[in-house]
N, CA, C and O of each residue as an XYZ file, in Angstrom:
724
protein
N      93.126    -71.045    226.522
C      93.738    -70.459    227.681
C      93.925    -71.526    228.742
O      93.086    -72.410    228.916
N      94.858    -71.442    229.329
C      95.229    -72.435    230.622
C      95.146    -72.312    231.849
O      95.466    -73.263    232.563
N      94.757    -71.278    232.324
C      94.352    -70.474    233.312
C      93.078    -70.491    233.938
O      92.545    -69.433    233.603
N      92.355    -71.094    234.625
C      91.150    -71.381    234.258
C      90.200    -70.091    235.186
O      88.985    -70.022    235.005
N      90.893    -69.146    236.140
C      90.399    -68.111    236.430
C      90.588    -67.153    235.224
O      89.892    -66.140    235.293
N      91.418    -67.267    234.088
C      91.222    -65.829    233.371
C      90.425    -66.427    231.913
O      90.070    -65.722    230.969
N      90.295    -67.637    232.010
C      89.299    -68.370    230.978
C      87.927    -68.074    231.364
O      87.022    -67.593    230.682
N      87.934    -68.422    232.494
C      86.543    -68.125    233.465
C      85.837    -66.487    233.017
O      84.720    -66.364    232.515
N      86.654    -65.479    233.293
C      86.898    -63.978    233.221
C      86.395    -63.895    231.826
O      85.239    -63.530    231.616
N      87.048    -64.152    231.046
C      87.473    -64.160    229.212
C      85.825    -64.347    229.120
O      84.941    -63.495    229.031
N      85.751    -66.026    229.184
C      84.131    -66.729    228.805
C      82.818    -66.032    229.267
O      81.809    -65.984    228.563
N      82.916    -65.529    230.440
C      81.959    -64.783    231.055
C      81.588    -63.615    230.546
O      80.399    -63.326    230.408
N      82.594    -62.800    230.203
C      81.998    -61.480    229.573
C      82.099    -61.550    228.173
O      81.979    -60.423    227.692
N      82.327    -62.710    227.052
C      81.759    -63.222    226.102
C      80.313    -63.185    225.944
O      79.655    -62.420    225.238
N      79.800    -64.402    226.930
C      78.855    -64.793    227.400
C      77.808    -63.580    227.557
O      76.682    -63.571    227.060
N      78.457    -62.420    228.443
C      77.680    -61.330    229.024
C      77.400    -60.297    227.861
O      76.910    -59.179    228.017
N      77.820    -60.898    226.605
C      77.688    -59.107    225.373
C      76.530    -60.062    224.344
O      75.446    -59.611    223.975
N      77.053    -61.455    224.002
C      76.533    -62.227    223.434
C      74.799    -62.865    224.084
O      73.985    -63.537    223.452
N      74.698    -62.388    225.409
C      73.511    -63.250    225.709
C      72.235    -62.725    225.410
O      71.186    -63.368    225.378
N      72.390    -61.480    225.185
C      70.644    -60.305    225.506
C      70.274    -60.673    223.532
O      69.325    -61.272    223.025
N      71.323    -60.095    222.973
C      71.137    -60.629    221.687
C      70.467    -62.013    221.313
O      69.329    -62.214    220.888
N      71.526    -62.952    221.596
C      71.132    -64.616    221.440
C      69.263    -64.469    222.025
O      68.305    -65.227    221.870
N      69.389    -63.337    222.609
C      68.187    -63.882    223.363
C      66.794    -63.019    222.748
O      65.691    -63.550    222.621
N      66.939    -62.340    222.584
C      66.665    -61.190    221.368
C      66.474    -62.065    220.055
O      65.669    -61.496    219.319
N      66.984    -63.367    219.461
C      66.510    -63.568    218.428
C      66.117    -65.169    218.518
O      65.859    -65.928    217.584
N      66.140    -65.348    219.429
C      65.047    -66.658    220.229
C      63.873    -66.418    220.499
O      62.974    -67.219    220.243
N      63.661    -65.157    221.120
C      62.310    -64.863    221.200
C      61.390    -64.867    220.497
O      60.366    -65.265    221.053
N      61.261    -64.515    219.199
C      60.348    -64.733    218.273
C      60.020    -65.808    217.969
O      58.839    -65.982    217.667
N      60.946    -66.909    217.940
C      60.970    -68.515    217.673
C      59.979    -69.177    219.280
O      58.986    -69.899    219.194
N      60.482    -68.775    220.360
C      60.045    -69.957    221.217
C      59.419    -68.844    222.640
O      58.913    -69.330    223.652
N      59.561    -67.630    222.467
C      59.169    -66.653    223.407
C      59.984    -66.604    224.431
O      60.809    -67.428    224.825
N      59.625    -65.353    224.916
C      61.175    -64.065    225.098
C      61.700    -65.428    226.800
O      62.852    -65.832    226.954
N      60.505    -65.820    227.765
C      61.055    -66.685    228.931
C      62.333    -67.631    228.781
O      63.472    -67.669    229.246
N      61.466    -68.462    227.790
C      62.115    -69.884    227.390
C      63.416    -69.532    226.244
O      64.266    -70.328    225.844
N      63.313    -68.575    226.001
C      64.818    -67.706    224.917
C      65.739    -67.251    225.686
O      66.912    -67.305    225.316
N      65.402    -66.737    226.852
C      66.594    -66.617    228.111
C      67.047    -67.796    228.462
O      68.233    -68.096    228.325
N      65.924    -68.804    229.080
C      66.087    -69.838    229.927
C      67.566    -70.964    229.067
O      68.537    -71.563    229.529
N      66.954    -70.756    227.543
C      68.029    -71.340    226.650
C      68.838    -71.258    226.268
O      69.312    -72.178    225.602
N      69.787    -69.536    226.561
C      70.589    -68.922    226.430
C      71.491    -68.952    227.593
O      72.720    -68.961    227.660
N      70.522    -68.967    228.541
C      71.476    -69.140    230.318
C      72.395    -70.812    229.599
O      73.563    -71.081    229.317
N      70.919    -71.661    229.552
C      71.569    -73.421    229.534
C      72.682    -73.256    228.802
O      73.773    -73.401    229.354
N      72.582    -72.853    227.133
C      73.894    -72.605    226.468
C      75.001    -72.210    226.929
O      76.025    -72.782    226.556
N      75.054    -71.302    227.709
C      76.245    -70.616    228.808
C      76.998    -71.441    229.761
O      78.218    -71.405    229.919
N      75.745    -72.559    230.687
C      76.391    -73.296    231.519
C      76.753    -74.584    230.378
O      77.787    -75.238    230.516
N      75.841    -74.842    229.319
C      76.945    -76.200    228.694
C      78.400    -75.321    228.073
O      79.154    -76.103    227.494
N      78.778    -74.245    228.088
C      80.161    -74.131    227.458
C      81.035    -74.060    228.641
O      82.223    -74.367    228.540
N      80.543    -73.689    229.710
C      81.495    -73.656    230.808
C      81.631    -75.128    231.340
O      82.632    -75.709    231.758
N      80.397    -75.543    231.211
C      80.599    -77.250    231.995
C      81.445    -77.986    230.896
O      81.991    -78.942    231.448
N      81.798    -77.927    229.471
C      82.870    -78.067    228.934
C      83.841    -77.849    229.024
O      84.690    -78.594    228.533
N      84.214    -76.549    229.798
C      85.591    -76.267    230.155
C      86.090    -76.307    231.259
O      87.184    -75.828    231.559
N      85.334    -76.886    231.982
C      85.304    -77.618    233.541
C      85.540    -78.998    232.887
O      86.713    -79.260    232.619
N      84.678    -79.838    232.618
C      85.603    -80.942    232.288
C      86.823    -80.560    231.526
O      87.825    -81.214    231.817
N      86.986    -79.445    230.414
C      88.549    -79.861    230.169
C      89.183    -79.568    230.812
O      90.184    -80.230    230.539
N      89.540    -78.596    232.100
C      90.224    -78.431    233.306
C      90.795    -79.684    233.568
O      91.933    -80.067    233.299
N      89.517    -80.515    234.340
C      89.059    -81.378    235.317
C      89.978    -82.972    234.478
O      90.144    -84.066    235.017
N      90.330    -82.632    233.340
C      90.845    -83.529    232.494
C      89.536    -85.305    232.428
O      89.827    -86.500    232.450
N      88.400    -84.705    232.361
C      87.304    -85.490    232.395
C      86.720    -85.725    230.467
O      87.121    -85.048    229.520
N      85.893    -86.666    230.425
C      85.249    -86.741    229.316
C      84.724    -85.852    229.207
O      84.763    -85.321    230.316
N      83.798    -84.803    228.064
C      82.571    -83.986    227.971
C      81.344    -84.378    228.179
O      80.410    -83.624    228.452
N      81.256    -86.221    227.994
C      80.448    -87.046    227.946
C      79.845    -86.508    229.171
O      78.762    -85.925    229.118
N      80.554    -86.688    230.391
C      80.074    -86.910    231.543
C      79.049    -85.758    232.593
O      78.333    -85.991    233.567
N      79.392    -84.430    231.843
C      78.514    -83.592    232.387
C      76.872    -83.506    231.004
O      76.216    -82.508    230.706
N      76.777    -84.357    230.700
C      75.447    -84.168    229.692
C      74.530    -84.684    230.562
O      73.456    -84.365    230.052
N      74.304    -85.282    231.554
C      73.390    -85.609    232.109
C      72.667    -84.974    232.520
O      71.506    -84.963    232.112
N      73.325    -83.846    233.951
C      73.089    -82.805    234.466
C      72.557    -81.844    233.460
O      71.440    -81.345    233.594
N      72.869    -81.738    233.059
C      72.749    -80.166    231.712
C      71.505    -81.032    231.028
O      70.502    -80.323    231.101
N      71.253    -82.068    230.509
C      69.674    -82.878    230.058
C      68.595    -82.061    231.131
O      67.731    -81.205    230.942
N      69.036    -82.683    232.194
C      67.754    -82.528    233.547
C      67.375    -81.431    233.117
O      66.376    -81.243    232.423
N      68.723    -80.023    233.780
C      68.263    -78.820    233.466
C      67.730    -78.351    232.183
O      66.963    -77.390    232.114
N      68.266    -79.253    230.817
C      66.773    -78.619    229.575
C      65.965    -78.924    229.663
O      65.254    -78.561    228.725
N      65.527    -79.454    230.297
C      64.255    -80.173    230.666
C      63.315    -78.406    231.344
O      62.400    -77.844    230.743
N      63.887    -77.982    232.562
C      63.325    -76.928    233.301
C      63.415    -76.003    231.817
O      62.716    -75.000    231.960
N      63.744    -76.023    231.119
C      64.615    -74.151    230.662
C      63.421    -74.475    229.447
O      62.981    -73.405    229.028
N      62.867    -75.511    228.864
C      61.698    -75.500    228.118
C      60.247    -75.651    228.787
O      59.251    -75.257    228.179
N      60.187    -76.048    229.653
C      59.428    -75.828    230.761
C      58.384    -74.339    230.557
O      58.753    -73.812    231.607
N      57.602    -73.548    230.103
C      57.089    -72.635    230.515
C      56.770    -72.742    231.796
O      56.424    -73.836    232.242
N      56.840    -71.561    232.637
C      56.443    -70.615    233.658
C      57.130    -71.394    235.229
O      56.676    -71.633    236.348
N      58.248    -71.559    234.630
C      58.642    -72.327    236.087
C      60.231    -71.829    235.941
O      61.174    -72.583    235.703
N      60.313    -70.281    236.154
C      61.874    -69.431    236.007
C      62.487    -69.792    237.209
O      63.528    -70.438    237.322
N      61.800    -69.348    238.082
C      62.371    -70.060    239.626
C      63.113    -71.259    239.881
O      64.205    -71.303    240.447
N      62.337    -72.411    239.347
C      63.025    -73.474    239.475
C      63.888    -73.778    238.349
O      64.709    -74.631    238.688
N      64.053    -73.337    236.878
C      65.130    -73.058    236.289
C      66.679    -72.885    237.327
O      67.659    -73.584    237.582
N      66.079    -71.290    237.752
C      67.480    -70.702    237.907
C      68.224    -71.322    239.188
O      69.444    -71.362    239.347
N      67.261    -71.786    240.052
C      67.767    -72.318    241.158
C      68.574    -74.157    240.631
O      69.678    -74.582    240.972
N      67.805    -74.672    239.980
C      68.295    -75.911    239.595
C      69.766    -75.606    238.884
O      70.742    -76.249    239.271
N      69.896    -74.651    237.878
C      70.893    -74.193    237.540
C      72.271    -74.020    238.190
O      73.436    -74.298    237.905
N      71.445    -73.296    239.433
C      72.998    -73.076    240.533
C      73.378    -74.679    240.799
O      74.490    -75.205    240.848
N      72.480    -75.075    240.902
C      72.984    -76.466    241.844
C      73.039    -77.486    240.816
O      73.296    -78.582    241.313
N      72.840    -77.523    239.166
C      73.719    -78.203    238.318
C      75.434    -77.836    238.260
O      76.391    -78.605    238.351
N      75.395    -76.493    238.091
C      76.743    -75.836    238.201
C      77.337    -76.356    239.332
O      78.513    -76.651    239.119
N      76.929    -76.597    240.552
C      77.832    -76.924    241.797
C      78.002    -78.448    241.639
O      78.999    -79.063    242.018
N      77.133    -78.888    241.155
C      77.397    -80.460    240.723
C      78.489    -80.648    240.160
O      79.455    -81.230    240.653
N      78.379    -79.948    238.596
C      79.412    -80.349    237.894
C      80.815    -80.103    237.891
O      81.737    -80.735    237.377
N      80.784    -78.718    238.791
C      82.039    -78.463    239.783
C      82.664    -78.634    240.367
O      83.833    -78.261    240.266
N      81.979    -79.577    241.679
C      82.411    -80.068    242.500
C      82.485    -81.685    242.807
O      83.196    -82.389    243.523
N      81.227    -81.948    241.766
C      81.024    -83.603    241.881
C      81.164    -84.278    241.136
O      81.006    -85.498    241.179
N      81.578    -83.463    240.070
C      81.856    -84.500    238.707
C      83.369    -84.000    238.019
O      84.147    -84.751    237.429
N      83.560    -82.522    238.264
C      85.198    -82.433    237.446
C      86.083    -82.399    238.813
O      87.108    -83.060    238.980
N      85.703    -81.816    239.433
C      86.720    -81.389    240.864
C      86.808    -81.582    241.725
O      86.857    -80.613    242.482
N      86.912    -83.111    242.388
C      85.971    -83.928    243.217
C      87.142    -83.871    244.362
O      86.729    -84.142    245.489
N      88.196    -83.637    244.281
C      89.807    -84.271    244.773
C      89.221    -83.297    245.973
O      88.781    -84.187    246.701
N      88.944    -82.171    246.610
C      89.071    -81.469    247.761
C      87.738    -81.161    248.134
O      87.172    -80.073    248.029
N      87.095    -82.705    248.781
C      85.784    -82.098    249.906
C      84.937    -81.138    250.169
O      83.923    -80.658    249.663
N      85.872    -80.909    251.461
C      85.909    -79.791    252.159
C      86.106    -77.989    251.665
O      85.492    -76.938    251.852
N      87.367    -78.452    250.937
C      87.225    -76.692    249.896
C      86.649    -76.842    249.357
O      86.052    -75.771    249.475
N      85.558    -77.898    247.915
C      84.718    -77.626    247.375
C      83.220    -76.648    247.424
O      82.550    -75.823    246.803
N      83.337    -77.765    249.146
C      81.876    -77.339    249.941
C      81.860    -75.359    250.287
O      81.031    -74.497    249.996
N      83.218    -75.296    251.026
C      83.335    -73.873    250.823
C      83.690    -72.580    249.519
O      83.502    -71.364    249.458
N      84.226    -73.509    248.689
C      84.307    -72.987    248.015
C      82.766    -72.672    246.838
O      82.665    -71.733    246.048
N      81.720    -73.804    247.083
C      80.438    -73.581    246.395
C      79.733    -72.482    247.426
O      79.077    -71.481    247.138
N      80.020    -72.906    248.455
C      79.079    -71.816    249.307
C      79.651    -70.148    248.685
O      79.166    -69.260    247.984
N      80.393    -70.284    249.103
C      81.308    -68.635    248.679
C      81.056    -68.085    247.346
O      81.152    -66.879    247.115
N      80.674    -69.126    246.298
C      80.417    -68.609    244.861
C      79.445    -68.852    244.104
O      79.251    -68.672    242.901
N      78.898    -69.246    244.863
C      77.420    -69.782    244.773
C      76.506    -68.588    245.166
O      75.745    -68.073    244.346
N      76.643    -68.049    246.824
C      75.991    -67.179    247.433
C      76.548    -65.902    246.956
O      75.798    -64.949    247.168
N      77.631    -65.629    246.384
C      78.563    -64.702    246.339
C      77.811    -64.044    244.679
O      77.892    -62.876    244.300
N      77.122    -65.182    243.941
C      76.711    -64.879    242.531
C      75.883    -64.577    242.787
O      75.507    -63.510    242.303
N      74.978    -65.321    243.758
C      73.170    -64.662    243.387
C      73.197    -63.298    244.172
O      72.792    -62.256    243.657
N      73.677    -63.365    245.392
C      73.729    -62.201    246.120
C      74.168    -60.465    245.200
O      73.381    -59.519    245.259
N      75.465    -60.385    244.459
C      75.383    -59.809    243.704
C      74.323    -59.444    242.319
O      74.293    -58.318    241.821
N      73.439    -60.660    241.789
C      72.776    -60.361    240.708
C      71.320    -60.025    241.548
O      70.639    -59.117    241.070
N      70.791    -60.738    242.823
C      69.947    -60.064    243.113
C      69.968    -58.271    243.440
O      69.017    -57.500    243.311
N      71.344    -57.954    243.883
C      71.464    -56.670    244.439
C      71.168    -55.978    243.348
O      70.501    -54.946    243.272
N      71.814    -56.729    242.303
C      71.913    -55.166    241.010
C      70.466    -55.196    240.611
O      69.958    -54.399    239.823
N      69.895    -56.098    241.166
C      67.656    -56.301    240.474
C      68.103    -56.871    238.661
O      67.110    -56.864    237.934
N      68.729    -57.085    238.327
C      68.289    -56.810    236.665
C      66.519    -56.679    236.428
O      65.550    -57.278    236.894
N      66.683    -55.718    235.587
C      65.564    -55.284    234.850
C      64.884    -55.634    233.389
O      63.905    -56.244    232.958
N      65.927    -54.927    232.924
C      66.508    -54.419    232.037
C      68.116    -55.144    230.803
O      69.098    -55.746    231.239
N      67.936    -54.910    229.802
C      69.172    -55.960    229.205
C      70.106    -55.395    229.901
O      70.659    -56.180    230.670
N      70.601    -54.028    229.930
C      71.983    -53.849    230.687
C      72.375    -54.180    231.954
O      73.469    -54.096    232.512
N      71.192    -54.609    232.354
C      71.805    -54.870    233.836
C      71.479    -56.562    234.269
O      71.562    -57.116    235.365
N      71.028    -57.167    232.737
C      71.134    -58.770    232.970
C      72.622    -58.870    232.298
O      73.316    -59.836    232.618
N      73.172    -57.830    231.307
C      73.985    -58.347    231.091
C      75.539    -57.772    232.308
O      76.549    -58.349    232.710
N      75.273    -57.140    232.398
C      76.155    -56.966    233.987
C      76.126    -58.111    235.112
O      77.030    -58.373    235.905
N      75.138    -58.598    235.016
C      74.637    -59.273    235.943
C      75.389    -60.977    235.693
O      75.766    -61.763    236.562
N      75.410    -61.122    234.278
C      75.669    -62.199    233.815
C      77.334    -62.053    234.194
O      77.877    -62.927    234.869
N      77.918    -61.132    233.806
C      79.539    -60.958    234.019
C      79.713    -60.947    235.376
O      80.409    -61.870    235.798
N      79.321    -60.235    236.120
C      78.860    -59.748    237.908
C      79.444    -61.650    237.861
O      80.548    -62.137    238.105
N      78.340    -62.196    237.507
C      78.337    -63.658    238.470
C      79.320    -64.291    237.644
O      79.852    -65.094    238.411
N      79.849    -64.392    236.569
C      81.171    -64.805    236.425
C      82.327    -64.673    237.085
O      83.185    -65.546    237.221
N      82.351    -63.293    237.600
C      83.823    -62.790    237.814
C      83.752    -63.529    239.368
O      84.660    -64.244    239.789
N      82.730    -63.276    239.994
C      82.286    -64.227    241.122
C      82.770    -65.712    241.155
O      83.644    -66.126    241.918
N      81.902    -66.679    239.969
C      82.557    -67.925    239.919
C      84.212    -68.420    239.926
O      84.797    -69.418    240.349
N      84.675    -67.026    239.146
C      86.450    -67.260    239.264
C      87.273    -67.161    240.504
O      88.500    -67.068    240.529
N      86.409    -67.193    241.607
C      87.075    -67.170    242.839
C      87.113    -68.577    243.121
O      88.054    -68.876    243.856
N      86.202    -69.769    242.679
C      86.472    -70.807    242.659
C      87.731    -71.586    242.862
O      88.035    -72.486    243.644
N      88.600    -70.727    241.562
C      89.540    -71.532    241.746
C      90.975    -70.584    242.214
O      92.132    -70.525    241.798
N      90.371    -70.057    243.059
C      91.529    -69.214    244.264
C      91.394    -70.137    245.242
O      92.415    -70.380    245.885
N      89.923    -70.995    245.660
C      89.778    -71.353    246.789
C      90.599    -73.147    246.929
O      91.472    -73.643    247.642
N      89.669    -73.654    245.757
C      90.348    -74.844    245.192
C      91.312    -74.427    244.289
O      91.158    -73.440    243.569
N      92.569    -75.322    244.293
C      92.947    -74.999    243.318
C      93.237    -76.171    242.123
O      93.293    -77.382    242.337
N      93.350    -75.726    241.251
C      93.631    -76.439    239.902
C      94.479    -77.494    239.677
O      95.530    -77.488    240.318
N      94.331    -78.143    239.133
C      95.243    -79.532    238.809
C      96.575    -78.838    238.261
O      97.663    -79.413    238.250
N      96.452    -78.099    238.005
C      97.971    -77.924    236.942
C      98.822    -76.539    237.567
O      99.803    -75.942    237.123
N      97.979    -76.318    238.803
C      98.242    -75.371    239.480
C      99.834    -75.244    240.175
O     100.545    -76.246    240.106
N     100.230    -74.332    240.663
C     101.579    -74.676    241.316
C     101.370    -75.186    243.102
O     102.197    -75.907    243.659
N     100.316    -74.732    243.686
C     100.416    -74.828    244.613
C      99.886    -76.255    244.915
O     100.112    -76.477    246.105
N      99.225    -77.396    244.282
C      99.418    -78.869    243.780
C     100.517    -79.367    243.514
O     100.727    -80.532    243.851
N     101.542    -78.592    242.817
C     103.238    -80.026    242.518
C     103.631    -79.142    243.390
O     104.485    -79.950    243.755
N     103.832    -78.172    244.127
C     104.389    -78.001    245.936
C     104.042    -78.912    246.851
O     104.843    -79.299    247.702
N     102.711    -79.382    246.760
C     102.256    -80.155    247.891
C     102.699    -81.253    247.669
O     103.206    -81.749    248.674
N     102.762    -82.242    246.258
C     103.101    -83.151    246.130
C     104.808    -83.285    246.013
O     105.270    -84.408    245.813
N     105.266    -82.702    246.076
C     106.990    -82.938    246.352
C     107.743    -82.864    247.349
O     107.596    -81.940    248.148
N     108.753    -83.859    247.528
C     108.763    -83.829    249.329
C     109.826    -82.476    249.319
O     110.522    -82.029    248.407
N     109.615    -81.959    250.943
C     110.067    -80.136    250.888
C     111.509    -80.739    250.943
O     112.179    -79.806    250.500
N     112.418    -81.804    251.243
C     113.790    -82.208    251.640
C     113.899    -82.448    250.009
O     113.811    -81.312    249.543
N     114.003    -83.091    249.261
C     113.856    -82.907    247.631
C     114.071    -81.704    247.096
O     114.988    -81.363    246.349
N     113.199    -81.092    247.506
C     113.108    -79.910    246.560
C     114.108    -78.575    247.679
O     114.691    -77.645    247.120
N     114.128    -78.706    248.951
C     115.324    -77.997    249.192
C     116.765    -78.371    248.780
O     117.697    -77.571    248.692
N     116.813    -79.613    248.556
C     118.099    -79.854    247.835
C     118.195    -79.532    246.476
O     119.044    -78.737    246.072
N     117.529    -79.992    245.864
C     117.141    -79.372    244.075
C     117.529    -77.891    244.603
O     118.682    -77.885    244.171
N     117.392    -76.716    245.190
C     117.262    -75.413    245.686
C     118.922    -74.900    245.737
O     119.407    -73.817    245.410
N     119.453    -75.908    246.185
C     120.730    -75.845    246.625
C     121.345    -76.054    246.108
O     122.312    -75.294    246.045
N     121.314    -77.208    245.328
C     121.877    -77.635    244.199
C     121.813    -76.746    243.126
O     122.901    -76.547    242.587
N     120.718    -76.069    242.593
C     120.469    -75.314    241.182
C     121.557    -73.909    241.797
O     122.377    -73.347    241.071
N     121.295    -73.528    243.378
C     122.099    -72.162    244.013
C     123.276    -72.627    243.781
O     123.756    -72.030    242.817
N     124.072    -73.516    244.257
C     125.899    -73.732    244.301
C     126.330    -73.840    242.637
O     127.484    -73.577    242.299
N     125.396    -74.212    241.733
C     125.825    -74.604    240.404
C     125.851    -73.245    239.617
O     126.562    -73.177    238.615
N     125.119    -72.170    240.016
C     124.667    -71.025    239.445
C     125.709    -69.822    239.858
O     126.035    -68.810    239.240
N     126.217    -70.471    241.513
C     127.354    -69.764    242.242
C     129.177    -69.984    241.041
O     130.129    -69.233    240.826
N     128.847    -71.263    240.631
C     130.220    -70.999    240.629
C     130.818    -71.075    238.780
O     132.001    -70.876    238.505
């Protein structure tokens, strides 16, 4: 998909049917904490893959970040600092390693979907699998505002900015009088 808000959408509620399961048969192997914690990481390395392929970056380059964080996610009894390191690998690799071109919208744009994810998954409490896995989609559909705020390399509102408006009102005029007659 080329779209990277309805890829975002798509991957997320993949992610959200596939995770309680994945996690459900980890548990017996490495126990039920560290079977989430490894199922979340799995989630953010497929998206931080498709952030670099957005971002038209190596894959190479987000393994670092995503190392650190396996590091926490095998970790027993430290969920907290998992999930929080998590947000702020994700904003890394978002903003500081694929999507670096806009500052300023980054910064707002992490605040907005950043706060915008936990705020929703704390509200709903998950408990329970149905409502981690709501919870998991909840904060996807969230992250796809991302790229309303920034927008995309391949986006239209990028080759608008970059074309001069006297150019392209003539191209306008030109394609109108040729179509006129």
């Amino acid at each position: 998909m080329k779209s990277p808000i309805r890829t975002t959408l798509v991957y997320g509620l993949i992610c959200a049917l596939i995770a309680m399961p994945a996690t459900i048969g980890l548990a017996g192997i490495v126990g039920g904490s560290i079977a989430y914690k490894l199922v979340l990481w799995t989630i953010l390395l497929g998206y931080s893959l498709l952030l670099a392929r957005w971002s038209g970056k190596r894959p190479v380059v987000v393994l670092f970040p995503l190392i650190l964080l396996l590091g926490t996610a095998v970790w027993p009894g430290i969920d907290a600092v998992f999930f929080f390191m998590g947000l702020g690998v994700l904003c890394w690799l978002r903003s500081g390693i694929c999507f670096s071109h806009f500052p300023l919208r980054a910064i707002i744009a992490e605040t907005v979907t950043t706060a915008g994810g936990v705020a929703l998954v704390a509200l709903l409490g998950p408990g329970n699998a149905v409502t981690w896995v709501i919870s998991i989609w909840l904060f996807f559909l969230v992250q796809a505002l991302y790229f309303f705020i920034v927008p995309h390399r391949g986006s239209t509102t990028i080759d608008r900015q970059n074309v001069d408006p006297f150019d392209h009102a003539q191209r306008e005029a030109q394609r109108i009088l040729e179509s006129a007659s």
